[in-house]
Z-matrix of the N, CA and C atoms (Angstrom, degrees):
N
C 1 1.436
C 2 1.511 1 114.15
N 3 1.281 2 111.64 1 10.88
C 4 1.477 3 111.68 2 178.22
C 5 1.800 4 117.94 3 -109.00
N 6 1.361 5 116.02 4 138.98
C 7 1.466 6 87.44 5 -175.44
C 8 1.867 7 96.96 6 -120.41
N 9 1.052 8 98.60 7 109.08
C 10 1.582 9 102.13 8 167.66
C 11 1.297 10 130.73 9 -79.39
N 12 1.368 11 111.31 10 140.33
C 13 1.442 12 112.32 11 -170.04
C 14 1.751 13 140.57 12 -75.15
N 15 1.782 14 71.37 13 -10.61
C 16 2.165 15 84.66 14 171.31
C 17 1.636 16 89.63 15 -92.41
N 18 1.345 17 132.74 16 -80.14
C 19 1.624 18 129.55 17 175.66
C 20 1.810 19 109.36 18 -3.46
N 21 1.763 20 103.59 19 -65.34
C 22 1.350 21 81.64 20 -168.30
C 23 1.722 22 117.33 21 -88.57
N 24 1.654 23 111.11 22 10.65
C 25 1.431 24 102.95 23 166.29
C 26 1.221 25 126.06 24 -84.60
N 27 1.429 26 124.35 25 -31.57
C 28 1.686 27 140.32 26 144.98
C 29 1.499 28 90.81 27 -8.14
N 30 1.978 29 122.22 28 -74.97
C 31 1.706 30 110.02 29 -135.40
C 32 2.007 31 77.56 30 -86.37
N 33 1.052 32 132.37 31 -19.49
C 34 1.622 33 125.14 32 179.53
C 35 1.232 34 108.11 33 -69.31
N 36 1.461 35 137.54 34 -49.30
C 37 1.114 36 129.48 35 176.22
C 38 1.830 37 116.85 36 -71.59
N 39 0.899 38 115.02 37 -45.66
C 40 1.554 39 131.84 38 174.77
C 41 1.454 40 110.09 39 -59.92
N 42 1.195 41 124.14 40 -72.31
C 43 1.663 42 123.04 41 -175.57
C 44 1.639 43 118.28 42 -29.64
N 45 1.298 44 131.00 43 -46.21
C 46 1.036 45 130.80 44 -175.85
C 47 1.742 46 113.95 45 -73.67
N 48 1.189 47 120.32 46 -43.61
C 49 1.421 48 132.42 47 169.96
C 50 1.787 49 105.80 48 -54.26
N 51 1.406 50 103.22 49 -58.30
C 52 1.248 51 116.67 50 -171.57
C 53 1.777 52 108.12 51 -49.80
N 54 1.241 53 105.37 52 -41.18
C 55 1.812 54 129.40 53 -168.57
C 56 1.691 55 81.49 54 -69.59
N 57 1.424 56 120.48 55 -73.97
C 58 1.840 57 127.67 56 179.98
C 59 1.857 58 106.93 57 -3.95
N 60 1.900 59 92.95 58 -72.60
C 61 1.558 60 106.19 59 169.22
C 62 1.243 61 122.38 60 10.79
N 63 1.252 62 91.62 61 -70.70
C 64 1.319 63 123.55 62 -141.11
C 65 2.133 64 100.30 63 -71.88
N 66 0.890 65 104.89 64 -31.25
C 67 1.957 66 131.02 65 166.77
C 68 1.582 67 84.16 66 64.96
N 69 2.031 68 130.28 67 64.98
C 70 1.523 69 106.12 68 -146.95
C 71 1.426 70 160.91 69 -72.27
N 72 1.553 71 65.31 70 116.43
C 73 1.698 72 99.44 71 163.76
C 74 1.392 73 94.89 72 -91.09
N 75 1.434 74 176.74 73 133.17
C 76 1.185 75 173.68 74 172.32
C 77 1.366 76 106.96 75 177.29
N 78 0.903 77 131.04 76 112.86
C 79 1.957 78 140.43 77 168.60
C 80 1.261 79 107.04 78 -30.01
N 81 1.721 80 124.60 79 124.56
C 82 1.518 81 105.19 80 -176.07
C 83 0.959 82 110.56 81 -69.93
N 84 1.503 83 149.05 82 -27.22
C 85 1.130 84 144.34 83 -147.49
C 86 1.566 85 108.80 84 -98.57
N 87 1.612 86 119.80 85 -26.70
C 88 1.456 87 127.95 86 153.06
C 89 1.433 88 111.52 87 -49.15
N 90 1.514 89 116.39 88 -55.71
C 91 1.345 90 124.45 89 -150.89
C 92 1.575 91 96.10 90 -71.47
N 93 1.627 92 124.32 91 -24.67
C 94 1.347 93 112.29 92 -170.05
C 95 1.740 94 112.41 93 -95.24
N 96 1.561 95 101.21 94 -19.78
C 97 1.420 96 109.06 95 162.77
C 98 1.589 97 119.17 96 -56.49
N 99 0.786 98 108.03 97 -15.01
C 100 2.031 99 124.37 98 -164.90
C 101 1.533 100 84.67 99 -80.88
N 102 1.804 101 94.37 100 -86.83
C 103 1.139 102 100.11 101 -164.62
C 104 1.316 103 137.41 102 -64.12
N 105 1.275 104 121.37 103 -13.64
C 106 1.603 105 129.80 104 153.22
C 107 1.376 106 99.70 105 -71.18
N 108 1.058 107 159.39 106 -32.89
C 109 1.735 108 164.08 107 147.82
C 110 1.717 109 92.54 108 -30.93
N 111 0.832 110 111.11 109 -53.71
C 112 2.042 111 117.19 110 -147.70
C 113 1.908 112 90.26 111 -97.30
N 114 1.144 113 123.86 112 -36.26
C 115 1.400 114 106.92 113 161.96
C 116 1.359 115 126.67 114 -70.20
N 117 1.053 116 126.41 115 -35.09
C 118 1.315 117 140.49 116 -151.49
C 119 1.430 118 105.23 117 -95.18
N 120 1.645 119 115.48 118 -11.27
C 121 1.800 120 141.83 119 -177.64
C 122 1.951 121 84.94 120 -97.87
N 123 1.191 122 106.66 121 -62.02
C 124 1.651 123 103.20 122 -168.87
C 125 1.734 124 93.64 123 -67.22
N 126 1.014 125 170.89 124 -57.42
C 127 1.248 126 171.34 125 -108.30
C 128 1.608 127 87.97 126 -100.47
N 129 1.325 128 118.00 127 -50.25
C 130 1.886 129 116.09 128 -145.04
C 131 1.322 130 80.72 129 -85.16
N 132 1.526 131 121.02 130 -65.67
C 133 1.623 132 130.97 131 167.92
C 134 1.654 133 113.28 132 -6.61
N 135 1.452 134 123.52 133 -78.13
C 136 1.448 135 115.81 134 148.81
C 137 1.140 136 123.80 135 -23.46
N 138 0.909 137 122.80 136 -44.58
C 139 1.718 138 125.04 137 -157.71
C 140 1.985 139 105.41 138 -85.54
N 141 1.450 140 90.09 139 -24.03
C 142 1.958 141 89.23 140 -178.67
C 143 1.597 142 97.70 141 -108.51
N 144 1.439 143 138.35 142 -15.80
C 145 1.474 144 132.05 143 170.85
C 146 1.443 145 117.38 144 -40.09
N 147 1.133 146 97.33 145 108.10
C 148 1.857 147 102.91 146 179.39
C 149 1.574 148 114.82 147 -45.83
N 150 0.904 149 102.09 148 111.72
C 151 1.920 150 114.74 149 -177.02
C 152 1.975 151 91.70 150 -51.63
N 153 1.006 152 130.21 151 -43.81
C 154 1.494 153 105.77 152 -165.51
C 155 1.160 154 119.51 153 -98.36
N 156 1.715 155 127.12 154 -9.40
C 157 1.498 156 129.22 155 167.30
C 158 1.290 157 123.05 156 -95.81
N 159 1.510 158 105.26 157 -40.63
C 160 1.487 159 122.69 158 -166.82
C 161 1.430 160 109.82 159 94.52
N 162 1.191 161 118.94 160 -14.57
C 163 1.227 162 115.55 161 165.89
C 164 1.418 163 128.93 162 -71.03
N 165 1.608 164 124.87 163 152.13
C 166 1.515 165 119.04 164 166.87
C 167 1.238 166 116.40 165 -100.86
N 168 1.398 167 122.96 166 147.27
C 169 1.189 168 134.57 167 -178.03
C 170 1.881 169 122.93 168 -71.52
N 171 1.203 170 117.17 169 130.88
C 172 1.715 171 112.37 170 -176.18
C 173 1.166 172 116.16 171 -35.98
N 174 1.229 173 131.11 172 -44.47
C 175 1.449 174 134.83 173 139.30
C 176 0.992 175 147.18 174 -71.96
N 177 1.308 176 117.05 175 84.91
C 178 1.747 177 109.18 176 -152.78
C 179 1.516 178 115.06 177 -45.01
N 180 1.014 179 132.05 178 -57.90
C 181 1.349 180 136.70 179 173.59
C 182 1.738 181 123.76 180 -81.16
N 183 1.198 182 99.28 181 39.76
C 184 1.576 183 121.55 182 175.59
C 185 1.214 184 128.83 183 -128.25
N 186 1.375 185 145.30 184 48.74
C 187 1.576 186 146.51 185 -161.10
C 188 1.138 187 122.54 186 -38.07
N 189 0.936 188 97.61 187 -30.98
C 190 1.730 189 119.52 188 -174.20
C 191 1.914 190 99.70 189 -71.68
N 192 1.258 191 127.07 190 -41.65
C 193 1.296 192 124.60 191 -179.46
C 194 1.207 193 122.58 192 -80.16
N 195 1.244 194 138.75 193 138.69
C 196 1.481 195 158.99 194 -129.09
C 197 1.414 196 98.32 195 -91.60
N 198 1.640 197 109.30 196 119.12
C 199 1.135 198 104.83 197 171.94
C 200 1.524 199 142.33 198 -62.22
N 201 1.455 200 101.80 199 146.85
C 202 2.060 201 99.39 200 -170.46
C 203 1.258 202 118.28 201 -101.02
N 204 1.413 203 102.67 202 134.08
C 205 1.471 204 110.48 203 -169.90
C 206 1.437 205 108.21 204 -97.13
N 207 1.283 206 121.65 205 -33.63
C 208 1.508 207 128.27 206 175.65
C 209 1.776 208 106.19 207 -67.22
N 210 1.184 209 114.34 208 -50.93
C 211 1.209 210 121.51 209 -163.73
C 212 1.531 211 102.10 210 -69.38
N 213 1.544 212 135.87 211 -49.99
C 214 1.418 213 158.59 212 171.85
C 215 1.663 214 106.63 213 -44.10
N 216 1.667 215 107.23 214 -54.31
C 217 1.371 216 109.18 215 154.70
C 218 1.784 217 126.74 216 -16.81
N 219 1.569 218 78.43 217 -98.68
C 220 1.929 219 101.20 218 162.91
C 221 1.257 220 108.87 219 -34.30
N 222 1.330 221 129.36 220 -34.52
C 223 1.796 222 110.12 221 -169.86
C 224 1.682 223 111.27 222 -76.55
């Protein structure tokens, strides 16, 4: 129940490369699960980005937790 901000920059930075792989050959019906998966991750992502740094917090849905610079990177 926690969503951390390095965890979910790993599948943001990775998913698209990972999808590349594929040169496609990729199942359409996988490939659209991804990417409705990987928008719908960048959509909420916007939605918790701290309006005054740009940074995201170690907990994405935690204000109170210290913002991440490694993880904010990756996004």
């Amino acid at each position: 129940g926690i969503f951390w901000c390095r965890g979910n920059s790993w599948f943001t930075l990775g998913i698209l490369d990972y999808m590349d792989m594929f040169q496609g050959t990729m199942n359409a019906g996988v490939k659209t699960f991804i990417l409705d998966t990987y928008k719908a991750q960048v959509a909420k992502l916007k939605e918790l980005q701290d309006p005054e740094t740009g940074l995201w917090h170690t907990v994405l849905t935690d204000p109170d937790s210290y913002l991440e610079t490694s993880g904010t990177a990756a996004i």
